[in-house]
C-alpha positions as CSV (number, residue, x, y, z in Angstrom):
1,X,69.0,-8.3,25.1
2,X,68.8,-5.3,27.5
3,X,65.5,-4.1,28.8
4,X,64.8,-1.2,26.3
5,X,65.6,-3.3,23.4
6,X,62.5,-6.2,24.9
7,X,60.2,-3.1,25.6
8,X,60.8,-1.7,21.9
9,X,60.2,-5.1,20.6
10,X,57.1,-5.6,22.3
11,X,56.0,-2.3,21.5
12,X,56.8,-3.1,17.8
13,X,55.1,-6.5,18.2
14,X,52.2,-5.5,19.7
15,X,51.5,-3.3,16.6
16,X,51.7,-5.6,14.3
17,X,49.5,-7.1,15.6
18,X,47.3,-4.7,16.4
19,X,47.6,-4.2,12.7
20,X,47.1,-7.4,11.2
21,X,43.9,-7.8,13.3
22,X,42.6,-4.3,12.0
23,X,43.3,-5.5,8.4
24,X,41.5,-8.7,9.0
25,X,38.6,-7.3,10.6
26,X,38.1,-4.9,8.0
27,X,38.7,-7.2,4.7
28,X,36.9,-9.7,6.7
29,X,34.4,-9.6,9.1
30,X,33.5,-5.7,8.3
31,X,34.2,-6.2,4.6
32,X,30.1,-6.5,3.5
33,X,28.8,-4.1,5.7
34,X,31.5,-1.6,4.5
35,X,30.2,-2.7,0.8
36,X,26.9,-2.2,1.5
37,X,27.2,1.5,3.1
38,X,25.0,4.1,1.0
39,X,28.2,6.3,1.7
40,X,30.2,3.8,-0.5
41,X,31.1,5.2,-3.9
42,X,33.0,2.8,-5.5
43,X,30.1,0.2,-4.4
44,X,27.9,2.5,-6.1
45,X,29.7,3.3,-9.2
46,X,30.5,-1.0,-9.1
47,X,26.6,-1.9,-8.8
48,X,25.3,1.0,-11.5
49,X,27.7,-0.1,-14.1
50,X,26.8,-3.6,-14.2
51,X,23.6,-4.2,-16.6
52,X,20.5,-4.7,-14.5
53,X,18.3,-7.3,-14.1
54,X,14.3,-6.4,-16.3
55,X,11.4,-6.9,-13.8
56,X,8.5,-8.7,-16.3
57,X,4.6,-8.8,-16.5
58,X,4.2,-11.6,-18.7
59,X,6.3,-11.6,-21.6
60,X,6.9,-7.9,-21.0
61,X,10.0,-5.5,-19.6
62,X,8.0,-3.1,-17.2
63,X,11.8,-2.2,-15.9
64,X,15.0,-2.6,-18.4
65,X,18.7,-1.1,-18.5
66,X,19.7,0.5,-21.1
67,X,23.1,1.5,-21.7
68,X,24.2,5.2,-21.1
69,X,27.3,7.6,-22.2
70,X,27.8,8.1,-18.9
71,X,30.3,7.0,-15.7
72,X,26.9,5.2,-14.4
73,X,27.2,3.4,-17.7
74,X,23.7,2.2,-17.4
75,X,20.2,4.0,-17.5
76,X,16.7,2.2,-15.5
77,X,13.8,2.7,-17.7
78,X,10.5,2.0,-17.0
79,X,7.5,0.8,-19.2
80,X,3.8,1.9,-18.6
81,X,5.6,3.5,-15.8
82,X,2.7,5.0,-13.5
83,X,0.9,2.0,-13.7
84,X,3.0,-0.9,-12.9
85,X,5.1,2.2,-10.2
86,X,3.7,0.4,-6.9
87,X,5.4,-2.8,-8.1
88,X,8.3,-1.8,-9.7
89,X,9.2,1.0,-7.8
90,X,12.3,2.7,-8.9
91,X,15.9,2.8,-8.9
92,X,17.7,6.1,-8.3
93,X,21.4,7.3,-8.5
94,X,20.5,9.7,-6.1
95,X,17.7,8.7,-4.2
96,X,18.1,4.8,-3.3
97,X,15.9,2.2,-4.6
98,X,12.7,1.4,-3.7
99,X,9.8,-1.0,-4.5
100,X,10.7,-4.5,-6.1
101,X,13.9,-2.8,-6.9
102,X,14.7,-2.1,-3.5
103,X,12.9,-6.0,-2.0
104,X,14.9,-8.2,-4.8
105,X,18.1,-5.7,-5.1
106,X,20.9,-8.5,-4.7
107,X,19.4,-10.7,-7.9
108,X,18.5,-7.4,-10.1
109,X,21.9,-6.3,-9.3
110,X,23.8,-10.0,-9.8
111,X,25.5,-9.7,-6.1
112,X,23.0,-12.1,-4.6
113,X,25.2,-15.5,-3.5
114,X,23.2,-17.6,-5.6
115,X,24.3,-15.8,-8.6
116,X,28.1,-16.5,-7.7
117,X,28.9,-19.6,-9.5
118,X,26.8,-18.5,-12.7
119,X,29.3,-14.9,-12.4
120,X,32.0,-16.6,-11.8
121,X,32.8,-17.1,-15.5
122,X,32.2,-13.9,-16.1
123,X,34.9,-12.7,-13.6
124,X,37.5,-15.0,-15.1
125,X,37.4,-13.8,-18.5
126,X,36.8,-10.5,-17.7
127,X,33.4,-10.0,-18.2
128,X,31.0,-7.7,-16.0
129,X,28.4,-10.0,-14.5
130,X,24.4,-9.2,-15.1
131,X,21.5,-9.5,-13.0
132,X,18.6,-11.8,-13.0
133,X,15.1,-11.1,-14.1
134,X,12.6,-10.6,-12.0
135,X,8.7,-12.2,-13.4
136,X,6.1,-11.4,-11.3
137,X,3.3,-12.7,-10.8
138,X,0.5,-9.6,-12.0
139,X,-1.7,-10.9,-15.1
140,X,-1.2,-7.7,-17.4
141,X,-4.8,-7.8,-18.5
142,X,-6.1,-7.3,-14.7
143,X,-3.7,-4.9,-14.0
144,X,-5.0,-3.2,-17.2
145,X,-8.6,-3.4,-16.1
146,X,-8.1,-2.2,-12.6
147,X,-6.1,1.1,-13.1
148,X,-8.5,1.8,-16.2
149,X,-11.5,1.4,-13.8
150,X,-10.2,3.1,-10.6
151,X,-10.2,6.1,-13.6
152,X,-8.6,9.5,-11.5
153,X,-10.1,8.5,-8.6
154,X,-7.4,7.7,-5.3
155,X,-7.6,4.6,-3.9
156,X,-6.4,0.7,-4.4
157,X,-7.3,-2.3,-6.2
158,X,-5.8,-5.7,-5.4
159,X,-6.7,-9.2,-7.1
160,X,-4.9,-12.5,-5.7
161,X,-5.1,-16.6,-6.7
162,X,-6.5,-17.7,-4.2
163,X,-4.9,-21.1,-4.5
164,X,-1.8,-20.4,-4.3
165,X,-1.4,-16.8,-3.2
166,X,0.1,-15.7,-6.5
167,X,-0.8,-11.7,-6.5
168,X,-3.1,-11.1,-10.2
169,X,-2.8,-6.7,-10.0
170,X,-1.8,-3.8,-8.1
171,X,-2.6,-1.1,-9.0
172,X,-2.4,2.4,-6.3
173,X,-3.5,5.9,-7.2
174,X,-2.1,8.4,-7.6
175,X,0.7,7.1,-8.9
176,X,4.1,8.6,-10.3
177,X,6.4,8.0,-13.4
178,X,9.5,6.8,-11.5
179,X,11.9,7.6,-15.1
180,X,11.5,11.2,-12.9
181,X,13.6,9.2,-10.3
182,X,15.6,7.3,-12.2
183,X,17.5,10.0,-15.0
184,X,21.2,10.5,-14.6
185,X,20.2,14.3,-14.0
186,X,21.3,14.3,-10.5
187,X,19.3,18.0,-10.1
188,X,16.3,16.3,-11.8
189,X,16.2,14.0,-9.8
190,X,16.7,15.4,-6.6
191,X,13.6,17.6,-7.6
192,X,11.4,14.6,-8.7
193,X,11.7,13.3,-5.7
194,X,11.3,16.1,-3.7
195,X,8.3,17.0,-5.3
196,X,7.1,13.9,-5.0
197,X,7.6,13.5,-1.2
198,X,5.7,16.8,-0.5
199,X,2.8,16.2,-2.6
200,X,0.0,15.3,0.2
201,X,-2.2,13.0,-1.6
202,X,1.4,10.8,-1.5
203,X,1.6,9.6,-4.5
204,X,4.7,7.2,-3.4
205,X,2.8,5.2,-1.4
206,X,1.6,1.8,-2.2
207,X,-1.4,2.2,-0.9
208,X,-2.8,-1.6,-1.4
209,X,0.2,-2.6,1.1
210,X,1.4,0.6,2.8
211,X,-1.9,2.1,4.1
212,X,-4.3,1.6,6.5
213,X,-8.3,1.7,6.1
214,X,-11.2,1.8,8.1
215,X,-12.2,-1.4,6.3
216,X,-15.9,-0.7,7.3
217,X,-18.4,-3.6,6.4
218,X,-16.2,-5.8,5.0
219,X,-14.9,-6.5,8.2
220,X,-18.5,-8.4,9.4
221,X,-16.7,-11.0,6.9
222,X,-14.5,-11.8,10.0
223,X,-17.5,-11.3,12.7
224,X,-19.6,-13.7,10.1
225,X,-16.7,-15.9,10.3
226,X,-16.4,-16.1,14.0
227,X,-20.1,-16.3,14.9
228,X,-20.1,-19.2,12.2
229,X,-17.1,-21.1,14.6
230,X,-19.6,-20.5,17.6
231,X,-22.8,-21.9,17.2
232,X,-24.3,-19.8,14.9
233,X,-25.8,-20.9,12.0
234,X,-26.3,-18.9,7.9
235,X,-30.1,-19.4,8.0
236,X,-30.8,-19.2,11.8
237,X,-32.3,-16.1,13.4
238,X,-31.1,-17.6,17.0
239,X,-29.8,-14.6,19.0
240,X,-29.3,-11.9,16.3
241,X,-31.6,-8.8,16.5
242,X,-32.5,-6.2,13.5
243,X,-33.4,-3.5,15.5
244,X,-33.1,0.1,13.0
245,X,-30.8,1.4,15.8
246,X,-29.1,-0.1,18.8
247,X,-28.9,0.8,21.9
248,X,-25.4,0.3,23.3
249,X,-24.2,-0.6,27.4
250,X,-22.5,2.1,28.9
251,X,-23.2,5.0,26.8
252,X,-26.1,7.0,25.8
253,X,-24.6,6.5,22.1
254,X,-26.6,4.3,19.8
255,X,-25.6,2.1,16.3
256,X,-28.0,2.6,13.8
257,X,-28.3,0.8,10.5
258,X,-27.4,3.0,7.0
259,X,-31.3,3.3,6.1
260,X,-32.2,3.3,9.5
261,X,-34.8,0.9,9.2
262,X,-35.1,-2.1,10.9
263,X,-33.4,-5.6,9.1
264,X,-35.9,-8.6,7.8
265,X,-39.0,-6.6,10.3
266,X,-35.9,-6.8,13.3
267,X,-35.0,-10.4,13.1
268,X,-32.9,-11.3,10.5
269,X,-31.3,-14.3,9.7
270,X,-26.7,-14.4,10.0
271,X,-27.3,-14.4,5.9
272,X,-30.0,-11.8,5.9
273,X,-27.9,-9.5,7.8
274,X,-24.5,-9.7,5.4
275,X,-26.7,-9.1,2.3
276,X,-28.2,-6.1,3.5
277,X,-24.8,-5.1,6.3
278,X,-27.3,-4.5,9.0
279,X,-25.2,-3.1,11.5
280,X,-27.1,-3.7,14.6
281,X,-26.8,-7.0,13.9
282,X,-23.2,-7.3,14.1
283,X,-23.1,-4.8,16.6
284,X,-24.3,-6.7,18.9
285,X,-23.2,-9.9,17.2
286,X,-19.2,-8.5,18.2
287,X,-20.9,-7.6,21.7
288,X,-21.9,-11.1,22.4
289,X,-19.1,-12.9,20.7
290,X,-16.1,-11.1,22.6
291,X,-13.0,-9.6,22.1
292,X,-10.8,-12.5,22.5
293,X,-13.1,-14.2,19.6
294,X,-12.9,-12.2,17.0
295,X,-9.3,-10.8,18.2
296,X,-8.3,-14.4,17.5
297,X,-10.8,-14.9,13.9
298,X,-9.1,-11.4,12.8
299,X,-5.1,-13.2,13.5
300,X,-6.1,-16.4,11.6
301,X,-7.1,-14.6,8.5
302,X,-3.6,-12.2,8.5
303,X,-4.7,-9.1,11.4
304,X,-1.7,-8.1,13.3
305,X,0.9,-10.9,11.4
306,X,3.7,-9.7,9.6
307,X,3.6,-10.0,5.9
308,X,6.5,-9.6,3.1
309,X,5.4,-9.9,-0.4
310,X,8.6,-9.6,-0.8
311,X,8.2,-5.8,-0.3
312,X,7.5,-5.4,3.7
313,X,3.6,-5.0,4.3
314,X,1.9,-2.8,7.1
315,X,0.3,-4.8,9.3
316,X,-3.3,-4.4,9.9
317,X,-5.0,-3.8,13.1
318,X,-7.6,-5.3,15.3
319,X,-7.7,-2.8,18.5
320,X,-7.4,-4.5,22.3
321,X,-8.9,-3.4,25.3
322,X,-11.9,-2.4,24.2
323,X,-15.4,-1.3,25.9
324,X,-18.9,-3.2,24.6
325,X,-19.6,0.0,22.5
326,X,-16.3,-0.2,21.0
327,X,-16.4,-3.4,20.7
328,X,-20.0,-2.9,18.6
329,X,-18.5,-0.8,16.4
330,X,-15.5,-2.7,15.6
331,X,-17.5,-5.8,15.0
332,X,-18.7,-3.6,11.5
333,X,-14.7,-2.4,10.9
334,X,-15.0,0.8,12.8
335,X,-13.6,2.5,16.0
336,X,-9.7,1.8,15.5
337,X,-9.7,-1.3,13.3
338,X,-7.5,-0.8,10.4
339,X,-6.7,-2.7,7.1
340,X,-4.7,-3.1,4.1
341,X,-6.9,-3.4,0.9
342,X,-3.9,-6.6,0.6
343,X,-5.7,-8.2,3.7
344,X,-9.0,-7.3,2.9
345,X,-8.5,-9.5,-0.5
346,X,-7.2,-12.2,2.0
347,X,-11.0,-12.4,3.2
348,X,-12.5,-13.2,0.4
349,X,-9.1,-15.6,-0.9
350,X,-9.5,-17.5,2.2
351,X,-13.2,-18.2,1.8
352,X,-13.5,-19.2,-1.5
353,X,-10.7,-21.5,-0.9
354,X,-12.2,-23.2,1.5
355,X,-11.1,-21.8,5.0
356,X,-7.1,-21.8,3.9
357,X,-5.4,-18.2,3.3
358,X,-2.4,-18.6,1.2
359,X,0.7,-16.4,1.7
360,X,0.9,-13.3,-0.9
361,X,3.9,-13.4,-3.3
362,X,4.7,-11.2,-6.3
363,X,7.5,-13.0,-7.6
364,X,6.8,-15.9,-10.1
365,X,10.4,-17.0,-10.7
366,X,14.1,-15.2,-11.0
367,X,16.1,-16.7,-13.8
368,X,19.6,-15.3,-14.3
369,X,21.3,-14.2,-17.2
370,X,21.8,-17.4,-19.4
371,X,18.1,-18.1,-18.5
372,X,18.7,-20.5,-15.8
373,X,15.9,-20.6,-12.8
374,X,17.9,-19.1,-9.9
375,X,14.3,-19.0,-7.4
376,X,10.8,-20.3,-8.1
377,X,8.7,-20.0,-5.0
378,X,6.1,-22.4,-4.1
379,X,2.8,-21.9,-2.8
380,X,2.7,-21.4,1.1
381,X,0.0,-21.9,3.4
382,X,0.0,-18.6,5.6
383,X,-3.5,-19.6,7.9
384,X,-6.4,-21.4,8.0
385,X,-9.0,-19.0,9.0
386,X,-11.6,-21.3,9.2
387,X,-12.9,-25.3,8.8
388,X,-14.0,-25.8,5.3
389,X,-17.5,-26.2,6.8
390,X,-17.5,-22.4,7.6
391,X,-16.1,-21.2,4.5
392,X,-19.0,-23.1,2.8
393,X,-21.3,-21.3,4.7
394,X,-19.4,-17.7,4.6
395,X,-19.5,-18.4,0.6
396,X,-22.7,-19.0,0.6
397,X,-23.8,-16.2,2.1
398,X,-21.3,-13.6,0.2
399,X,-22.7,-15.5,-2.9
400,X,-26.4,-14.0,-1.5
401,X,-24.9,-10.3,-1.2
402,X,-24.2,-10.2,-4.8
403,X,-27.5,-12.1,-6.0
404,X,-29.9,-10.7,-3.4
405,X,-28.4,-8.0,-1.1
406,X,-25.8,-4.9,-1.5
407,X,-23.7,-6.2,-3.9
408,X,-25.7,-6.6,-7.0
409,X,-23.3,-4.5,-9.9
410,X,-20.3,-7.2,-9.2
411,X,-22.8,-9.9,-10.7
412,X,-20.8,-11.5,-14.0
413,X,-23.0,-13.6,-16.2
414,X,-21.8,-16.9,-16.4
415,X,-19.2,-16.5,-13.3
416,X,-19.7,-17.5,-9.4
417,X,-19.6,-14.2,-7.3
418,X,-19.7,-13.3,-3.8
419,X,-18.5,-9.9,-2.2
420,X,-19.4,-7.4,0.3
421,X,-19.5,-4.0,0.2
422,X,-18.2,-1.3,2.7
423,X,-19.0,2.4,3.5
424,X,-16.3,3.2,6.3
425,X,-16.4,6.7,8.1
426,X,-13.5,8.8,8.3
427,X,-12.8,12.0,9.5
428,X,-16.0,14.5,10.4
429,X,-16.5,15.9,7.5
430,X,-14.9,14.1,5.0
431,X,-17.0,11.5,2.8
432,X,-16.6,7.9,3.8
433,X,-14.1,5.8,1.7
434,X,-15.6,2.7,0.2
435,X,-14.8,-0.6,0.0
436,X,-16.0,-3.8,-2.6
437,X,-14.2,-7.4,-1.6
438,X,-14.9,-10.3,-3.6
439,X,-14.5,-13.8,-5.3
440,X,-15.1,-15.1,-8.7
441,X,-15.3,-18.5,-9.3
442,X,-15.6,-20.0,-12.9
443,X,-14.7,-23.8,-14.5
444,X,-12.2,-24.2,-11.2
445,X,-10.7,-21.1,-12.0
446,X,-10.6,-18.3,-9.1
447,X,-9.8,-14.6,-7.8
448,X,-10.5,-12.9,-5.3
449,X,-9.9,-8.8,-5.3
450,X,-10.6,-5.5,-2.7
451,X,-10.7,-2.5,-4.1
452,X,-11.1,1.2,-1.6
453,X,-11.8,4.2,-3.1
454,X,-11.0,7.2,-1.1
455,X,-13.3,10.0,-0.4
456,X,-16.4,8.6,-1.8
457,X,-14.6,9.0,-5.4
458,X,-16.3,10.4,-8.1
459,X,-19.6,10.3,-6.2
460,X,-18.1,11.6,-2.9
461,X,-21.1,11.9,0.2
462,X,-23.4,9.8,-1.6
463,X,-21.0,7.1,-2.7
464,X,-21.6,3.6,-1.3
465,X,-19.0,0.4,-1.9
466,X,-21.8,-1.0,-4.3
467,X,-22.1,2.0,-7.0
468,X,-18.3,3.0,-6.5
469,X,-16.0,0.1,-5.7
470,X,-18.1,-2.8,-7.1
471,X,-17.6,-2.3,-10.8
472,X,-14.0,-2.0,-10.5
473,X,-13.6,-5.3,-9.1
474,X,-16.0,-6.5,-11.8
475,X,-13.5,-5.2,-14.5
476,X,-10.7,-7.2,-12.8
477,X,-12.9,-10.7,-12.2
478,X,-13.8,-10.4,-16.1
479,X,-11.0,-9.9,-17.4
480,X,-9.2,-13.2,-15.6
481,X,-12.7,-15.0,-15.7
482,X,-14.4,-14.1,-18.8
């Protein structure tokens, strides 16, 4: 063979090659991602003409298919749509999916890999394969409760097991009706959601996972909890001042208490100063404790630790590097600290079960479409915030907040309950947003909620966590309790 002849065929040879590696890579290696791409029609068009997976509350379909005389072949609706929106979500032709829509896509759609062998019938004789169902874990009656008591005011309300982590309502207003979203009407759609996006009191947000508060006084749950791990005691007035207004190091700035009166004549006891949320107290309680203390009490009970649910929560913020007067004012949830209402509910789960926070989760089970279970989480330990010594003594004196102190509209007849309230400051100007955490307790039976409302509510500048926030919790605790 002459010398052209070898170069041709290694020319020739070398794209071959060159091909069959390209083909490989693509049907391959590449093959997923390229099914996956948001660009992908066919993938689309594959996906919205197989019949969805329901998402359930209870026995009920908050989210169904139902088939359509159209190429998408079926149509998402959803059932008490604004209500159960933060959970659900939607899912859009045009604009994605989003919510538990978007967190369990793979079983609502049927692609996840655990589905396979329970499709794989399906695919022999023909048949289009289904999703799974989605149950959650939200107790309809709570949910009820809460979005009824939160009323048209904007704000959260969260209520979890605390043994076991199970998430009991979520309810976030304003809400939406995501049927806007999810219509074949590619134009309506488009709108909804533009609409939607542009509205500034952002009615797509989740806010009892996706915003941040000022949690204000519920936050001296945590400085309770770390001066608790340190020496001090619930009934002891060792160290702790009541002073109406303190002075603080460095600055000519002082931290006075709400009334501005002095707490139990200036020397209150550690459970003296949570019933009435004497500020100076915990001013200078976060003073003497430290940073790294109640950093490190703020970590242990979920600040700063990243949190699925399974939709991805924000994570909440305890602020570093700070002065003594900053450090004052964070020790009562001011100054940069910010929360999720999720992790102020975590507060109150972790005390009443003694010291251990469980990990959130919204999904009970996932059974596919023959009614097989496919997933069935367990219960997870996420923390434990504190020895069950300390969260005897933190219950104990959140029990005294509802019986003797700020927190006397949450008290249920018949039921164990211990909260706190909080009044957080916001922008100059603009009325504080307020805060109610708590536990109910009743025949071994327990939840615990956090509920914000924004802008002082109803009330605005003279609303307070007690006359605002408290009585919507109490609507969820009865109607799991009672």
């Amino acid at each position: 063979m002459n010398s052209p002849i070898r170069r041709l065929a290694a020319v020739v040879t070398l794209l071959f090659a060159s091909l069959f590696i390209s083909v490989t890579y693509i049907q391959v290696v590449s093959a997923k991602e390229l099914e996956e791409k948001p660009t992908n029609i066919r993938t689309l068009y594959k996906e919205r003409s197989r019949e969805r997976g329901n998402i359930m509350v209870g026995n009920k379909a908050v989210a169904t298919s139902e088939p359509s005389d159209d190429l998408y072949q079926y149509l998402r609706k959803y059932n008490s749509a604004a209500m159960y929106a933060p959970i659900t979500g939607f899912y859009s032709v045009v604009n994605g999916a989003f919510g538990l829509e978007s967190a369990e896509n793979d079983y609502l759609s049927g692609s996840s890999d655990e589905l396979f062998i329970r499709n794989l019938g399906g695919l022999l004789t023909g048949e289009q394969a289904q999703g799974a169902t989605i149950e959650t874990t939200i107790n309809a009656k709570a949910q009820k409760a809460a979005w009824d008591a939160l009323g048209d005011q904007d704000g959260a309300a969260i209520a979890l097991d605390p043994e076991t982590g199970d998430i009991l309502t979520m309810v976030s207003k304003p809400s939406y009706n995501p049927n806007n979203l999810a219509t074949h009407d590619i134009d309506k759609a488009k709108a909804s959601y533009k609409k939607l996006n542009a509205d500034e009191l952002e009615p797509l947000l989740n806010r009892t996972i996706r915003q941040l508060y000022a949690p204000g006084s519920t936050f001296k749950i945590i400085t309770s909890a770390a001066a608790l791990s340190n020496g001090w005691s619930a009934d002891s007035t060792a160290n702790l001042t009541g002073v109406a207004r303190l002075d603080l190091p460095e600055t000519t700035a002082t931290l006075p208490n709400d009334d501005g009166l002095p707490c139990a004549g200036g020397t209150p006891t550690l459970r003296q100063a949570l019933e009435k949320s004497c500020n100076t107290t915990y001013g200078q309680l976060g003073m003497d404790l430290g940073q790294e203390t109640l950093s490190e009490q703020a970590a242990k009970f979920g600040f700063g630790q990243a949190l699925t649910v399974p939709q991805t929560v924000v994570k909440s913020v305890f602020p570093s590097d700070l002065n003594k007067p900053q450090l004052a004012q964070s020790a009562i949830g001011q100054f940069s600290v910010r929360a999720t209402p999720l992790q102020v509910a975590m507060l109150s789960a972790g005390v009443v079960n003694g010291g251990v926070v469980m990990r959130p989760n919204l999904v009970a089970k996932v059974t596919s479409a023959d009614g097989k279970t496919v997933s069935e989480p367990s219960p997870e330990e996420f923390s434990e915030a504190v020895t069950p010594e300390v969260a005897d003594s933190l219950k104990s004196m959140m029990v005294s907040v509802v019986t003797d102190g700020t927190g006397r509209p949450a008290q249920i007849s018949g039921i164990t309950v211990g909260g706190k309230t909080g009044t957080a400051q916001t922008a100059e100007g603009q009325n504080p947003d307020v805060w109610f955490t708590c536990f109910g307790e009743k025949d071994g039976k327990k939840i615990a909620v956090a509920v914000v409302v924004e802008d002082g509510g109803r009330l605005g500048s003279e609303a307070f966590g007690s006359t605002v926030a408290a009585p919507i919790a109490k609507a969820v605790m009865e109607a799991v309790l009672s």
